[in-house]
N, C-alpha and C positions, 0 to 999 in steps of 0.2 A: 515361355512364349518365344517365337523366333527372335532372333537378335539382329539380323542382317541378314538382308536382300534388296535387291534393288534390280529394276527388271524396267527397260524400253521395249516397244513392239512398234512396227511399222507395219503395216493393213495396205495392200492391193491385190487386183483381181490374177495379178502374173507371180507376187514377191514376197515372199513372209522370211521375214530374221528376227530369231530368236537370240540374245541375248543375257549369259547368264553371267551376275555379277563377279567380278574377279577382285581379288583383295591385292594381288598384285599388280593391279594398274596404279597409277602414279598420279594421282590431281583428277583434273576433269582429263578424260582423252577425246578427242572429236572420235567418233564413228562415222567413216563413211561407208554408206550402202551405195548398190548398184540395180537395176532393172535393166532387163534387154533391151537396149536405146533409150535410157532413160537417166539421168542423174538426178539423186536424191540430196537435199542441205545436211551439213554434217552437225552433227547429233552430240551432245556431253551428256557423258555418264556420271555419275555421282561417285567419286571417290567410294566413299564408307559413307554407312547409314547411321549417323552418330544420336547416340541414345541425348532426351535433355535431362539437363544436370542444376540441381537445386545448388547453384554456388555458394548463397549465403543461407544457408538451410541451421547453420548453428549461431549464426548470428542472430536470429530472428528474436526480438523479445516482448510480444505484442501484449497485450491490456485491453479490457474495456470495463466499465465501469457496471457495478451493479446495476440491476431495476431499468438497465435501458430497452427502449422498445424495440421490439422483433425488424431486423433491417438495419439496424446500427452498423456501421463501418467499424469492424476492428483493427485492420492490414492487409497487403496485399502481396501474395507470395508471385517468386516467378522462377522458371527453369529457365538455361539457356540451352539451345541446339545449333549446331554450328551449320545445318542442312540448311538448301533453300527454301524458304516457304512452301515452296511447292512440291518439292521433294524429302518431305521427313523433316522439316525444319518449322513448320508450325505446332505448334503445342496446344494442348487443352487439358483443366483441370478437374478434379474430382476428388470426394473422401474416398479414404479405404474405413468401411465399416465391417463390424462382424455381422450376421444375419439378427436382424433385427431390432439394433441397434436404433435409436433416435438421433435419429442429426439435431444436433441443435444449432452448429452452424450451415452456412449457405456459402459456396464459391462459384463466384463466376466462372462458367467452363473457360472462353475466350481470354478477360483479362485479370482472373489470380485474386480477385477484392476477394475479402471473406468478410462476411456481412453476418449478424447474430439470428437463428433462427427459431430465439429461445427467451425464455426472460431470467437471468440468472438472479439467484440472492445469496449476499457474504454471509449472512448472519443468521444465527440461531432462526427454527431449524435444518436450516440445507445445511449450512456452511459451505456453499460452493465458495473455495478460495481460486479452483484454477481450472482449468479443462484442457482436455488435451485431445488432438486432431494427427489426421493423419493424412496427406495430402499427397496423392498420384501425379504426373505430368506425364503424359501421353502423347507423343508426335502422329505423324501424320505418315511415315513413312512404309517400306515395305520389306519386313517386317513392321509392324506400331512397337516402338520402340518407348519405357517407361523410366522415369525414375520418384521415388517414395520421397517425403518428407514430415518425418514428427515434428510436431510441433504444442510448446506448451504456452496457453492462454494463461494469464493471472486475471483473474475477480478482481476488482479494485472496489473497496468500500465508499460507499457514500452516505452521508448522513440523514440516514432516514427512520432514523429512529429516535423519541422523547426518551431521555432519560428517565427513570422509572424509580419512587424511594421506596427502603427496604419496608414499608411499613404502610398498613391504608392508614394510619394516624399518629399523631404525635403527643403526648400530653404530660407533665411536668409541674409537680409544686415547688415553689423559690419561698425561703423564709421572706416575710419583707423585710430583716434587715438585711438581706446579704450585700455586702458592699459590690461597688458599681464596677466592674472588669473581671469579675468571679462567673467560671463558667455555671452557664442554668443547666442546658440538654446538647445534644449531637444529635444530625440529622445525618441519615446515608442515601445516596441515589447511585444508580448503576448503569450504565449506557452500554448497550454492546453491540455497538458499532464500533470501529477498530481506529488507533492511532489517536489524530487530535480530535477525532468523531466519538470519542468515548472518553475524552477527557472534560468533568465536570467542576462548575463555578457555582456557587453558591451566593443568593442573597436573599434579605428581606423585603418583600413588596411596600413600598413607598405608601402605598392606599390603606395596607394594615392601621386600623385606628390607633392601635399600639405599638406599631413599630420604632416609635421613639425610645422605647426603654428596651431596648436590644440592640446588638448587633453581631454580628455575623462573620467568622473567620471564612473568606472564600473559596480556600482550597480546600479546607477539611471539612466543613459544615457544623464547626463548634460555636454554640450560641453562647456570647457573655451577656451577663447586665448592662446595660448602656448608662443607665441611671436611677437614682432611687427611686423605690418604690414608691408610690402616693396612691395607692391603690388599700382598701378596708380588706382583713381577712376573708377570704372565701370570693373576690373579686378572681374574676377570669383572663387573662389577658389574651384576643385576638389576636394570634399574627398568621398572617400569609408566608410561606417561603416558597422562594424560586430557584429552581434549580437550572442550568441553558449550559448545554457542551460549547465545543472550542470550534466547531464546524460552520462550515458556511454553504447555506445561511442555517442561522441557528437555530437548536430546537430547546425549548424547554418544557417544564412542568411545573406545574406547582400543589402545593398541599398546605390544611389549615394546622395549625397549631395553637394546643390551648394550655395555659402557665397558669397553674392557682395561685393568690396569694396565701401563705400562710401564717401565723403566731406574728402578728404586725400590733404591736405596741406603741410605737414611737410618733411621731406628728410631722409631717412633714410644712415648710412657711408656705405664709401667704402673703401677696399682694393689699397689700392698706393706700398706696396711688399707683394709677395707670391713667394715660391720656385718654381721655374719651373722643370718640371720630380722628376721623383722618386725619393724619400732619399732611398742612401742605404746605411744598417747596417750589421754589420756581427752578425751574434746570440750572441756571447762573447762579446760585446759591453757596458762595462757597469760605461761610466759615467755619472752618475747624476747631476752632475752641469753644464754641457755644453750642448751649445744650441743647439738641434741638428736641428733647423730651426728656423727662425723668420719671424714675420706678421708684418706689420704695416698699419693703414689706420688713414684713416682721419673721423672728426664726422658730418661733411657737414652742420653743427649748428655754424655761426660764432661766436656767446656770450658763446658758449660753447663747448670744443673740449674734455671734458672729455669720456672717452669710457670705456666700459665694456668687456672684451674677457672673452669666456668661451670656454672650449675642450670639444663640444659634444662626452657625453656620448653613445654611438647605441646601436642596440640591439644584436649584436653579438661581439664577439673575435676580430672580423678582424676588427669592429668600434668601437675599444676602450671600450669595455664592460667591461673589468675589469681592464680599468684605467696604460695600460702597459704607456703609455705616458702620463706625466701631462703639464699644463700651467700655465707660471708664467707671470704675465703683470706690465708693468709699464708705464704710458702716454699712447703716441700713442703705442704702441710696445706691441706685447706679443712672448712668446719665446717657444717652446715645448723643453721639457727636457724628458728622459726619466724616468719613475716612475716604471719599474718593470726589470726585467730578461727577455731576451729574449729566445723561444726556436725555433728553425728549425722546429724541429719534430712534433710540434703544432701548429704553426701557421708561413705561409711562408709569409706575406703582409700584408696590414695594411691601411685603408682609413680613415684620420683621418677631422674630420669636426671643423673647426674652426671659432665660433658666435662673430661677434662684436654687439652693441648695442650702442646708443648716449642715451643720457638726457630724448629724447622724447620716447624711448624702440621702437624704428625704428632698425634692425639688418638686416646685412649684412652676409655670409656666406662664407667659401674658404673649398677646398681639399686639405689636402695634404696625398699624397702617401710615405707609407713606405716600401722595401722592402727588407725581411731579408737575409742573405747569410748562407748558412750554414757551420758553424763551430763547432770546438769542445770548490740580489735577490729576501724588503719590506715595503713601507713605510705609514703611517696611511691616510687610504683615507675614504673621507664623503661619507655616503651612498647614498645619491642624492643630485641635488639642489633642491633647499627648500626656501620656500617666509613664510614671519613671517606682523602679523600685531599689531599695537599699536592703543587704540583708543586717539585722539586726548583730549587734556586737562587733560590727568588721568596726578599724581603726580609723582613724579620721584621715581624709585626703581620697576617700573610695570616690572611684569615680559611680557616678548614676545616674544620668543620662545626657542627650546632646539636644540641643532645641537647633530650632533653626527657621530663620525670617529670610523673607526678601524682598530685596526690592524691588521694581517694576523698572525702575530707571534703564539706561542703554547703556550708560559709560559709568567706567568703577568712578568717576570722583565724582559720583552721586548715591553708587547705589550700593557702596562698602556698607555693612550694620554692623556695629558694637551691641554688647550686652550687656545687661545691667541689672539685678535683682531689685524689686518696686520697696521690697524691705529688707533695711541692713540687717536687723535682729532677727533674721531666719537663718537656721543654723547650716546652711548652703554658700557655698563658693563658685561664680560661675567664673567661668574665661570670656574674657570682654572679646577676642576673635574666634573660635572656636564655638563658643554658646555649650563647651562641655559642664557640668554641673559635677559637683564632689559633695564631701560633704565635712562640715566642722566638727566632726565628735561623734563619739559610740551612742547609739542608739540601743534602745529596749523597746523593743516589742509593745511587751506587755505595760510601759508608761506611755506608749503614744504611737496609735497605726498607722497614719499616713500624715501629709504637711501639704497646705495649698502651698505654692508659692505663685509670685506677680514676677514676671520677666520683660525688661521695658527694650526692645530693640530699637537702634537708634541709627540715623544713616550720617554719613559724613558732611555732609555742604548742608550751606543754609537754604531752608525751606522757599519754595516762591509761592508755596500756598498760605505757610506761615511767617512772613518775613520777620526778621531777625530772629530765626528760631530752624533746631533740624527737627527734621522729619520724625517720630517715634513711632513706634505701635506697642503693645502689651498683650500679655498671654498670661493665664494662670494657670500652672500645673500642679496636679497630684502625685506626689511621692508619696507610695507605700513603702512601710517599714515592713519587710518578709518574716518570713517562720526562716530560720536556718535550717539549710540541707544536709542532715548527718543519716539518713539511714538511705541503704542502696535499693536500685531497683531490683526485682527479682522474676526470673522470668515463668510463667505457669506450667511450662515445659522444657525440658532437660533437652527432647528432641521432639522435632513437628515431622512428620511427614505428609510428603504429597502425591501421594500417588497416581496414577494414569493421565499424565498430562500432554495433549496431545504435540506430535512435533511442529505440526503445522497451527500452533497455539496463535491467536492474533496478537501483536504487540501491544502491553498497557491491559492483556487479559490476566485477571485474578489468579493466581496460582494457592496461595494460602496467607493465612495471617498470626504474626508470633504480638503477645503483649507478654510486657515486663509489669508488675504493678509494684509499685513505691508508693510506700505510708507517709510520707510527707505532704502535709498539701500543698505547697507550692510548688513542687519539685515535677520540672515537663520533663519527659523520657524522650529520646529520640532514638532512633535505630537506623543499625547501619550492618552491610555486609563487610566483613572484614576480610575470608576469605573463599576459598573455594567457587568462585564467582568466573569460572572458565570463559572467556570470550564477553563478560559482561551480559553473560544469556537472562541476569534479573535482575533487576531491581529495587529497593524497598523503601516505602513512604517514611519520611523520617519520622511522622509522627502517629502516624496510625500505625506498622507495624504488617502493613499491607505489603506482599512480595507481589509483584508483577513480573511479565512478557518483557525485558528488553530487546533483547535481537532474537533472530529466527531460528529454532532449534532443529537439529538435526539428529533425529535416532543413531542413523547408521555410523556417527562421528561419537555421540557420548550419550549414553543411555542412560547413567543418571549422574546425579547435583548433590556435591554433600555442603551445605554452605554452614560457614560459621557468623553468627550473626551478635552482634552489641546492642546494650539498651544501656544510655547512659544518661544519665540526669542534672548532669553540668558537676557533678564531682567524682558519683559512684559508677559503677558498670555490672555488669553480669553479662554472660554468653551463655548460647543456648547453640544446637543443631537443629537444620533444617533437609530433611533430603528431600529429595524431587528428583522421583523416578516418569522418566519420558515415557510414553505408549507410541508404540512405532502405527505410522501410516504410509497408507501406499501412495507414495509418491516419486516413484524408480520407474519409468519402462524395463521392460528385458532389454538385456545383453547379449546380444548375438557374438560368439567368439573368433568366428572369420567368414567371410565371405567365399564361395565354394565354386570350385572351375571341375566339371568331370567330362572325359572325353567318353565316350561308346557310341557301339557299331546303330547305325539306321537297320531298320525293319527286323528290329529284333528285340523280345520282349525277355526281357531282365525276370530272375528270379530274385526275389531280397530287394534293398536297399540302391537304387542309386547313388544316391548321395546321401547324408546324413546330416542335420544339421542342431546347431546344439545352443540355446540360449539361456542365461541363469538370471537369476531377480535381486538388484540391489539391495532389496527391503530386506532378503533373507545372508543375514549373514555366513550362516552354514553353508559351504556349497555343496554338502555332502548332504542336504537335508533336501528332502523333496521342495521342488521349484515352484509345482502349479503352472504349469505353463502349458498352455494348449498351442498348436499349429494351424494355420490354413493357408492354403495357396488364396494369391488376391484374387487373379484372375477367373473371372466366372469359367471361358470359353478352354482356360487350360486343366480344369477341374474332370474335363471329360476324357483325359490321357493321361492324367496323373493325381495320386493322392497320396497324402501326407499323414501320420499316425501323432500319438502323444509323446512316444520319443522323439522325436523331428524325423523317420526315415520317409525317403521321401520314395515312392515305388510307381514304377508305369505300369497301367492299366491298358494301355493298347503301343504297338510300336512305333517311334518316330518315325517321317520319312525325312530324307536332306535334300529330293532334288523339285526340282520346281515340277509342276506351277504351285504344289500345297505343300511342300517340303523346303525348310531352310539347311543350312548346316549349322546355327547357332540357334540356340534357345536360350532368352531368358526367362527364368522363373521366378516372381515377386513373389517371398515368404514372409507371413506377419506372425508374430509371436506375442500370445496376451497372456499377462500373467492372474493368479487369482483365478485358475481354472475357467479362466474364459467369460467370467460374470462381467453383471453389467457395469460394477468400479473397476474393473483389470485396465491397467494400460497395455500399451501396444508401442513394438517397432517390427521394422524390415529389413531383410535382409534379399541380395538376388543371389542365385545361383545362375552359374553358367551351364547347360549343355551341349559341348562340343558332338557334331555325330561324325565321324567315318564315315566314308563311302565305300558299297558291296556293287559289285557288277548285278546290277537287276533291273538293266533296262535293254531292249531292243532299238537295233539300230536304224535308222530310217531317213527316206529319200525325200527333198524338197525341194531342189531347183528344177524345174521343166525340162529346159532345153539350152544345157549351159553350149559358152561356142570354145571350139576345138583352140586350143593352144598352136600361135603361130609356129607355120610350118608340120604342122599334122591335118592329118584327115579325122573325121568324126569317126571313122572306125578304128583309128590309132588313140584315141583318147578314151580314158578311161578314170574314176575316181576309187580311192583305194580307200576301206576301210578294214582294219586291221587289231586283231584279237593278240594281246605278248603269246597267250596260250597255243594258238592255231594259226594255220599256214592261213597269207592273205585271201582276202573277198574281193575277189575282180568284180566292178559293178560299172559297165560300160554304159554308155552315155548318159547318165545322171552325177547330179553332185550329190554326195551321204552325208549323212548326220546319225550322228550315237547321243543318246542322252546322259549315257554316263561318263565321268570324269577322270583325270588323273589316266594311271596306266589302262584303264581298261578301254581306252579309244585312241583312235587318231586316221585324222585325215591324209590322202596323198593322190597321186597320180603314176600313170605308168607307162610304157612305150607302148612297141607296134601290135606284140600277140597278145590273143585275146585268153583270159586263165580264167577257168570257172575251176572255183574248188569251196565245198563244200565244209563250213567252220564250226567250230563252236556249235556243237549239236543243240545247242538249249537256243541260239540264235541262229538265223538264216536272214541275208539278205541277197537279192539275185536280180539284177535286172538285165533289159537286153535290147538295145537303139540301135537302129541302121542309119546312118547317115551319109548324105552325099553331098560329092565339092561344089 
């Protein structure tokens, strides 16, 4: 398209000056015009027609989110043009599409917004992750003077998707003896939604009528036993699980799960007293050493009637969530005490659950109700129960686990706890600071699996709930005695591969998964990448063996992944290979190699090639290997004097011209280049071309002033205006003023003395005129 020009014209019925722009004037220059008795106001020409220019055109890194509605504000792009508004320096906007193309965005011609005209989705199966635009700026000037802007949108995920489990159901038989923290089943769900939108938590629904004898690892979805079974062979256990990613707001799922009981032998205790109706308390109620109810049952294990009470912890206020009531046990007997301050105005009632357990970790369960009265305060409690394990044969002094109480108080000289084991003759050593736990002696297995123990935390200062007395609280924990870890894990493949993984992979997306299996049943495997992990491009779950999406991969940087990966079991290891070969995606525009300046002659039609232009495709790393790259000029209107082939030549179809009023002597030509043969995934960029043209003598020269007046001191028959060919002797043209349309050597004005010289020029031109005038 033209590149520059720039053209004034002043209109009366006596005056016309034409005007053609000159690149060597300097700034604005005033023009003054003249009329026969007339003075005209002086005029500014436009320096240069300055094209606008996308300044921050790479800076640009715009987003919008999935699933939003058609009209969304993405960003707003803008050129600068150095012209006056009114002369070439107003802008307006537009895509460059290919023919028939979908717009899915919308830009304001006027102010640059680009608004969504589309509804995009990240996620299976579009996977629109990004889009890409191509954005015109067009002035206002004479020539319309352009400049191009690619630009790439990213998709932004949002969470709009439920997590989803690998399975419509779940189901599981558990021996009833299996002891209580021995895993039952694994549940899997998969969300693919991207980032924290696809990272899933796991738990049990609270309303499950059985949910108490389970619970729930929340990162992996491995179900343990929570507690013994008391459930008859061939009995079913309900439970609900919920699955809810990491996204906001959240989504989740859920699914039923059914647990048989099986080959159940054993008896789990019962309750022989429980208080019948409500305990009631008045809010001011505040002694701590009295019982304010008592349990007692039986262990229904004749060789053994030791038992275990524990005051389930719930999940609310009203179920002893923060411990207002504690339990102290002795034999058959446990006792609830109260452990806190009562208030009315917070809490009117109270369901308190109270666990027995025998030898075999068979439990039994009671209610008892409390209800406050309203009338007109803390002591070190353990943060949960807690199970510790020791592996069998280690020496005495092993450490096995750490407890830990606290107290509520605000300043340490009240709320420091010591430790204390409830019985000296358990074969445990604890640290009275620390709360670490060891142990007195080798252990077997096979003479004894696990040890309650009673741990009494105790606070520093005297109680003002219990005067002359400190503060304690008590916890029982189970130590298991382990199987020892002597066989290694072993992995079910030497090498995993992964094939076609795309590069634009979402981060946290499943790539493949290695397991190691160890015959030990104690023995947790963990895995780890050790090397080959370039850039930290994945991931892997330390306990499932799950490789994932860490950062964002790139074909055209590394094509594939050889990782070495570990499964280690807290002694043994084993290594295996993992590759992960990429699949390249098109996510390159073409490369245009230079920007193209050619000069040629006006009104002359070229055979071949003008210019030639040449772009290659990132995605393709051969550059020797076919491109796919198709050509088209943007411009509709320059489509009709020039065309473009699949090599980039670019060849004229009719000849320029360079002089006004429909001739420039600069053309720009906006060139798009799509790769991928032009289809409807191909990206695209621009490149201009300049056509400089030459000027040929191919205009006639011609008269326009009326009745110019004689130069002082001549007469109208001594005056004359001279137009002059370098070729041929002067063109006497007496009493007019001349004009030539053409440029450079091929014209020039002047004047001349007294005789009058008719001579005939330039046969291809004639101009002749002939005025009498008197003083």
């Amino acid at each position: 398209m033209p590149f520059s020009f720039a053209a004034e014209r002043e209109h009366s019925s006596h005056h016309i000056t034409r005007l053609r722009h000159s690149r060597h004037l300097d700034g604005y220059l005033p023009i003054h015009t003249t009329t026969l008795g007339t003075n005209s106001s002086p005029k500014l020409a436009v320096k240069d027609n300055h094209k606008p220019v996308f300044t921050e055109c790479s800076n640009y890194r715009p987003s919008v989110k999935e699933e939003q509605p058609v009209g969304t504000y993405v960003f707003t792009v803008h050129a600068a043009d150095k012209d006056p508004p009114d002369m070439g320096g107003t802008v307006t906007y537009k895509f460059v599409s290919t023919p028939g193309e979908k717009e899915r965005f919308h830009v304001d011609p006027q102010s640059g917004a680009i608004t969504t005209a589309d509804i995009f989705d990240r996620d299976e199966p579009s996977r629109e992750k990004e889009a890409y635009i191509t954005v015109r700026a067009s002035d206002n000037g004479q020539p319309q003077l352009d400049d191009a802007c690619t630009i790439k949108i990213v998709i932004e995920d949002v969470n709009d998707n439920q997590p989803v489990f690998d399975k419509v159901s779940y189901s599981e038989s558990v021996p009833q003896d299996l002891p209580s923290g021995k895993e039952v089943m694994r549940i899997s769900a998969t969300d693919i939604d991207d980032g924290n939108n696809s990272i899933v938590h796991y738990k049990l629904d609270d309303n499950s009528p059985d949910q108490a004898y389970f619970y729930i690892d929340p990162d992996n979805g491995v179900i343990f036993l929570n507690r013994t079974i008391d459930k008859p062979p061939g009995y079913k256990f309900k439970l609900s699980a919920i699955v809810k990613d990491k996204g906001e707001p959240h989504q989740q799922s859920s699914i039923s799960l059914d647990i048989q009981v099986v080959e159940s032998n054993k008896k789990s205790p019962s309750f022989v007293e429980v208080p019948y109706g409500p305990i009631i308390l008045k809010e001011n109620y505040a002694d701590f050493n009295a019982h304010i109810a008592t349990v007692r049952a039986v262990s229904n294990i004749p060789e053994e009637k030791k038992l275990l009470f524990e005051l389930v912890t719930g999940q609310t206020e009203q179920t002893n969530k923060w411990h207002t009531f504690v339990l102290e046990s002795e034999a058959d007997s446990a006792y609830i005490k109260l452990g806190n301050h009562l208030d009315y105005e917070k809490i009117t009632d109270y369901t308190l659950t109270v666990r027995v357990r025998n030898n075999y970790n068979l439990a039994a369960e009671t209610i008892i109700q409390i209800e406050v009265e309203d009338v007109n305060d803390n002591i070190p409690i353990f943060s949960e129960v807690r199970s510790g394990s020791v592996l069998e044969n280690e020496p005495p002094g092993t450490p096995v686990m750490q407890v830990r109480a606290f107290d509520a108080d605000g300043t340490s000289a009240n709320n420091q706890v010591t430790y204390e084991l409830g019985d000296p003759s358990d074969p445990f050593a604890i640290d009275s600071i620390t709360g670490n736990i060891t142990t007195l002696k080798m252990f077997d297995r096979e003479e004894r699996s696990f040890y309650n123990i009673k741990v009494i935390a105790t606070d520093n200062s005297e109680s003002a709930l219990i005067p002359g007395k400190h503060n304690s609280g008590q916890q029982v924990f189970r130590i298991e005695i382990a199987d020892k870890n002597d066989n290694p894990p072993h992995f079910t493949q030497d090498t995993y591969v992964a094939d076609a993984i795309a590069e634009d992979a979402n981060i946290n997306e499943l790539v493949t998964q290695v397991t190691a299996l160890d015959i030990d049943t104690a023995s947790v495997v963990s895995y780890s990448i050790v090397a080959g992990n370039t850039y930290d491009a994945f991931i892997i779950k330390n306990f499932t063996g799950e490789i994932r999406v860490n950062n964002k991969l790139d074909y055209e940087n590394i094509t594939s992944y050889t990782l070495d990966v570990r499964a280690f079991d807290g002694l043994y290891e084993d290594y295996a290979k993992v590759i992960i070969n990429i699949d390249n995606v098109n996510d390159n525009p073409p490369v245009f190699l230079a920007n193209i300046t050619k000069t040629i002659e006006e009104e002359k039609l070229y055979e071949g090639c003008i210019a030639k232009v040449e772009a290659y495709d990132p995605d393709i790393k051969d550059r020797n290997a076919p491109q796919n790259i198709v050509y088209f000029i943007v411009k509709q209107e320059q489509q009709e004097f020039l065309q473009i082939d699949g090599d980039g030549c670019l060849r004229l179809t009719k000849p320029l011209d360079r002089d006004a009023p429909t001739g420039y002597s600069t053309w720009q030509i906006i060139i798009a280049a799509v790769d991928q043969r032009g289809g409807p995934t191909g990206l695209r960029s621009t490149i201009e071309v300049i056509l400089e043209l030459t000027d040929i003598n191919d205009n006639a020269p011609f008269l326009t002033n009326v009745s110019p007046r004689p130069p002082h001191g001549r007469t109208g028959r001594d005056s004359f205006f001279l137009c002059k060919f370098p070729s041929s002797p002067p063109v006497d043209v007496r009493g007019r003023a001349g004009c030539c349309s053409d440029e450079g050597p091929n014209y020039e004005f002047g004047n001349c003395g007294a005789s009058l010289a008719r001579r005939i020029i330039a046969p291809r031109y004639r101009a002749l005129a002939h005025a009498e005038y008197s003083n």
